[in-house]
C-alpha positions as CSV (number, residue, x, y, z in Angstrom):
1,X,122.7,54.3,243.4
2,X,121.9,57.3,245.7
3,X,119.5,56.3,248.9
4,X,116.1,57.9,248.0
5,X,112.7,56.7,249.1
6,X,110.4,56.2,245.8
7,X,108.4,59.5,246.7
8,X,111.7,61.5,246.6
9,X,112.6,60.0,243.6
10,X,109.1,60.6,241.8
11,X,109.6,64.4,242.7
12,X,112.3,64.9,241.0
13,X,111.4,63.2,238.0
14,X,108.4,65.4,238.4
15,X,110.1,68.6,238.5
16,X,112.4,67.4,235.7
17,X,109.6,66.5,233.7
18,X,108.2,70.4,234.6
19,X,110.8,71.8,233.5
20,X,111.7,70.3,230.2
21,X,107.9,70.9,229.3
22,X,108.6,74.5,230.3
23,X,111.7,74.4,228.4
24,X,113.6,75.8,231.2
25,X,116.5,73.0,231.8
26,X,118.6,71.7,228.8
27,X,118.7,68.0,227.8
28,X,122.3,67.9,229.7
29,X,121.0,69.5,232.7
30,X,118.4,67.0,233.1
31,X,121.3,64.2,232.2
32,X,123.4,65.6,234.8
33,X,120.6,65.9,237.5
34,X,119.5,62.1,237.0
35,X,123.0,61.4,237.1
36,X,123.8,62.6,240.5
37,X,120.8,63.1,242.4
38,X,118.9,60.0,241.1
39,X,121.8,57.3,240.5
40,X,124.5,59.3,243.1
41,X,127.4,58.8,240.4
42,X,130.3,60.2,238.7
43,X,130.3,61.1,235.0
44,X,133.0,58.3,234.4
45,X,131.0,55.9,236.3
46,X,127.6,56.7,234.5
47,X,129.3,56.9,231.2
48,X,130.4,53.0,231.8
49,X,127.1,52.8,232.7
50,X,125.4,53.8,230.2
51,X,128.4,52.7,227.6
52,X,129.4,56.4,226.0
53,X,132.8,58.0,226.3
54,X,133.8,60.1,229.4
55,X,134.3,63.0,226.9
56,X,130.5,62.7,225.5
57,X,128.8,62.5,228.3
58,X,130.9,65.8,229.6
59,X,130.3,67.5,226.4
60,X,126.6,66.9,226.6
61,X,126.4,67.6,230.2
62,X,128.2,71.0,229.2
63,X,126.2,72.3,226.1
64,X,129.0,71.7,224.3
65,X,127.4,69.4,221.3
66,X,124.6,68.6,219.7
67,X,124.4,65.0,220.1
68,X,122.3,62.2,218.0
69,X,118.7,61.7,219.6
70,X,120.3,58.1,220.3
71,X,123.1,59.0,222.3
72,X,120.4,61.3,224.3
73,X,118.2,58.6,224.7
74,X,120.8,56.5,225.8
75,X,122.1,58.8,228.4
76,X,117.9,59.5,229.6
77,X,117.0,56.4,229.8
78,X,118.2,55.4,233.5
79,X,115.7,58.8,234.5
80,X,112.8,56.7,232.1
81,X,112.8,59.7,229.8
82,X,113.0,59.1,226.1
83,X,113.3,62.1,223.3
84,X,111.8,62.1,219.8
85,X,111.8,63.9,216.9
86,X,108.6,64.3,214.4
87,X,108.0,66.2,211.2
88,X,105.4,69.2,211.1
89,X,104.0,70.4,208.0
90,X,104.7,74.1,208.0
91,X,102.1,76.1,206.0
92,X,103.4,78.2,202.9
């Protein structure tokens, strides 16, 4: 786990938070950021971390699938982010 006080930690799960509500940072982005700068590991260490295959969490981390919201919820978890989906009536 990377050395960071709990205020330097809070701030970048602030700005994270920011920018997913601004919709300017992808889900893999955000996977990769809490990966390094929060936990201070490798993709094959976090993906036995978090249990998913090296070549998942690279493909996520890339853009390069669309994965199931419980693999992303797997991968977000460690950052205590958690993604949902919900139906909205459209209007005909």
């Amino acid at each position: 786990m990377a050395n960071l006080s709990v205020a330097e930690r809070k701030e970048i799960l602030a700005k994270l938070e920011s920018n997913l509500e601004q919709n300017t940072i992808s889900h893999g982005e955000v996977i990769k950021t809490i990966r390094t700068e929060l936990y201070g590991m490798t993709q094959t260490q976090y993906a036995k971390f978090i249990k998913v295959s090296d070549k998942t969490l690279r493909d996520i981390e890339k853009g390069n699938t669309d994965p199931r919201l419980s693999v992303l919820n797997k991968l977000l978890a460690p950052g205590g982010f958690k993604i949902s989906a919900r139906f909205i009536k459209r209007s005909i």
